[in-house]
C-alpha positions in Angstrom: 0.0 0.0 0.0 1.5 3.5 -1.0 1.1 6.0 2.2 2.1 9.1 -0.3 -0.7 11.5 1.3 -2.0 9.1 4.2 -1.7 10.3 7.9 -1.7 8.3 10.9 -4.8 8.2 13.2 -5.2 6.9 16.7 -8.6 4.9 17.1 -11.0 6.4 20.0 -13.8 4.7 19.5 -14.6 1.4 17.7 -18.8 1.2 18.2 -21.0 0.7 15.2 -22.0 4.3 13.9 -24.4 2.6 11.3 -26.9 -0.3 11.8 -26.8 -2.9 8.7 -30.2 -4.1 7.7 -31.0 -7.4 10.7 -28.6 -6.1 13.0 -28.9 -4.2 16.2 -26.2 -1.5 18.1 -26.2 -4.4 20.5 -24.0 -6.8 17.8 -21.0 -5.0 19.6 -18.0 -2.9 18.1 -15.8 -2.8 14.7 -14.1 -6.3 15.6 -11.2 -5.0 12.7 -10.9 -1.6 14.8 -8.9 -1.8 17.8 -9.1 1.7 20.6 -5.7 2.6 21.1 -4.0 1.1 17.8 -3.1 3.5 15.1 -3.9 3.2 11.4 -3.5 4.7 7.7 -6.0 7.0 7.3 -6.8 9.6 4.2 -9.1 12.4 5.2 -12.8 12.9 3.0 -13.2 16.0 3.8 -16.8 16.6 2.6 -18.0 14.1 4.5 -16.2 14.8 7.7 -15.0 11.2 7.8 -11.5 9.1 7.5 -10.9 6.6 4.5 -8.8 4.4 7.4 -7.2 1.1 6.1 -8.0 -1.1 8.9 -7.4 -4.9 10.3 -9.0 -6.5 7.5 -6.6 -4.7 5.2 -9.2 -2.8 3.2 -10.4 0.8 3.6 -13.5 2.3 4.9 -15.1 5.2 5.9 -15.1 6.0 9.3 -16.6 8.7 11.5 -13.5 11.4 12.0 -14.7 11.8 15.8 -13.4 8.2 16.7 -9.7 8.7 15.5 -7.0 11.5 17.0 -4.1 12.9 15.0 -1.2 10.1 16.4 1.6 11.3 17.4 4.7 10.5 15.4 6.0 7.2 16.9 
């Protein structure tokens, strides 16, 4: 994966920000977000989220509210 442009982002938060169709806020968190763990992310700026490459190795949009800045390690 190319990080040209990509920032790191500290995870906050992992709860489900959207309900799927036959599931319920009670099915638990984002099992390939982890609070504390830092990830790729790419901001979408119109849409006040983060593109964040997470566990599963794909990227998705995320809520920018569950992610900090990290700190350069």
């Amino acid at each position: 994966m190319r990080t040209d442009g990509l920032v790191r982002v500290r995870c906050l938060n992992n709860a489900q920000y959207v309900i799927l169709e036959g599931t319920s806020p009670d099915d638990g968190p984002h099992i390939d977000l982890i609070v504390g763990d830092v990830y790729w992310a790419a901001p979408v700026l119109e849409r006040g989220m983060w593109r964040v490459w997470d566990l599963s190795g794909e990227d998705y949009l995320y809520p920018k509210r569950y992610f900090q800045l990290a700190a350069d390690e």
